[in-house]
C-alpha positions in Angstrom: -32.6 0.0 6.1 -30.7 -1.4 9.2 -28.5 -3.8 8.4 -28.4 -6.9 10.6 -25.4 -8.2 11.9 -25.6 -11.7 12.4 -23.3 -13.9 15.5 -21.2 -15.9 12.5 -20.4 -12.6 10.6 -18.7 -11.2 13.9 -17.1 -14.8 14.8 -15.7 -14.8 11.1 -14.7 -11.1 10.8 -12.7 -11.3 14.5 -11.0 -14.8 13.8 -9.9 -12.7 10.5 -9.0 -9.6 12.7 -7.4 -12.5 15.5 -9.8 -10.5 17.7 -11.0 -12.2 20.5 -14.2 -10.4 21.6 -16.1 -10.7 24.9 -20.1 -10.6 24.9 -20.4 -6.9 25.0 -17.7 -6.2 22.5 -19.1 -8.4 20.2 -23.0 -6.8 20.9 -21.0 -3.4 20.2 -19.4 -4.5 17.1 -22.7 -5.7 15.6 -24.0 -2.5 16.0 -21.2 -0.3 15.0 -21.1 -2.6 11.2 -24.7 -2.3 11.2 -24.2 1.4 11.5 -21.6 1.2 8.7 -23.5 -0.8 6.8 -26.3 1.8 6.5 -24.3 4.8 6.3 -22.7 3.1 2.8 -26.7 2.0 1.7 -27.5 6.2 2.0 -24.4 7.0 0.5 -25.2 4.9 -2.5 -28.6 6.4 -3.0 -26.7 9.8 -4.1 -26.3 10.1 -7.8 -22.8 10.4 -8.8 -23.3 10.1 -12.4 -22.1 13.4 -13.3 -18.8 13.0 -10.8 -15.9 12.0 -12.7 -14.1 9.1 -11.2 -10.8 10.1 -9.6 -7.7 8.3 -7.3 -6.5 11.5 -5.7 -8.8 14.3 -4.2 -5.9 16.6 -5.0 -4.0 16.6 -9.0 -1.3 14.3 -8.6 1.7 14.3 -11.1 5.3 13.4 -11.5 7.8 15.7 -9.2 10.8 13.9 -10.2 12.7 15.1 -12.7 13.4 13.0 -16.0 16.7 10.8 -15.4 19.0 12.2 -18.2 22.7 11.3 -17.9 25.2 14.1 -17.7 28.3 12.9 -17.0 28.5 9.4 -19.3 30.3 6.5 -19.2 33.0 7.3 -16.6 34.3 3.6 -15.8 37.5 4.1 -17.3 38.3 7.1 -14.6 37.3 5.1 -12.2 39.6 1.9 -12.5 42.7 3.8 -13.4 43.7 3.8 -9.8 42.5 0.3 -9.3 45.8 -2.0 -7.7 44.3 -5.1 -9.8 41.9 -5.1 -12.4 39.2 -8.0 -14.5 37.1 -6.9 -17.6 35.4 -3.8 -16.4 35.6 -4.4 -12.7 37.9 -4.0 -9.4 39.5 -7.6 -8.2 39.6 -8.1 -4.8 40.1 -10.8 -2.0 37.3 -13.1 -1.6 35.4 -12.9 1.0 32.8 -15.8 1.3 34.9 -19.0 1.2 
């Protein structure tokens, strides 16, 4: 298997990262995506035909509950005690001249 990591792969993928690698860290980092690399070729030898495809490893659903309205349209009760009122809506001083 062992992938090979070329120089220009590691240049590209740390000016992507804005990495600026010495020498060594750059040796390492071949090595360690080489390792990755392989690790993903032996995973994909496994046959996961029978495995259904899934987002979640646990059952995810909806905890919310459904938004019903209980107390309707209240607008009324809430401008009777406006000082000055427009339409359906509270006048008041401007602020942005």
């Amino acid at each position: 298997m062992a992938n090979v990591i070329s120089d220009e792969t590691i240049e590209y993928v740390g000016i992507l990262a804005k990495l600026e690698l010495s020498g060594e860290e750059r040796e390492r980092a071949k090595k360690d995506m080489g390792e990755m690399l392989d690790y993903i070729d032996k995973l994909n030898e496994l046959d996961t035909s029978a495995v259904e495809p899934m987002s979640h490893i646990f059952p995810v659903g909806n905890v919310f509950r459904e938004d019903v309205v209980t107390n309707g349209d209240e607008s009324e009760d809430t401008l009777a005690n406006a000082p000055v009122r427009k339409d359906n809506g509270f006048v008041v001083p401007k602020t942005i001249g």
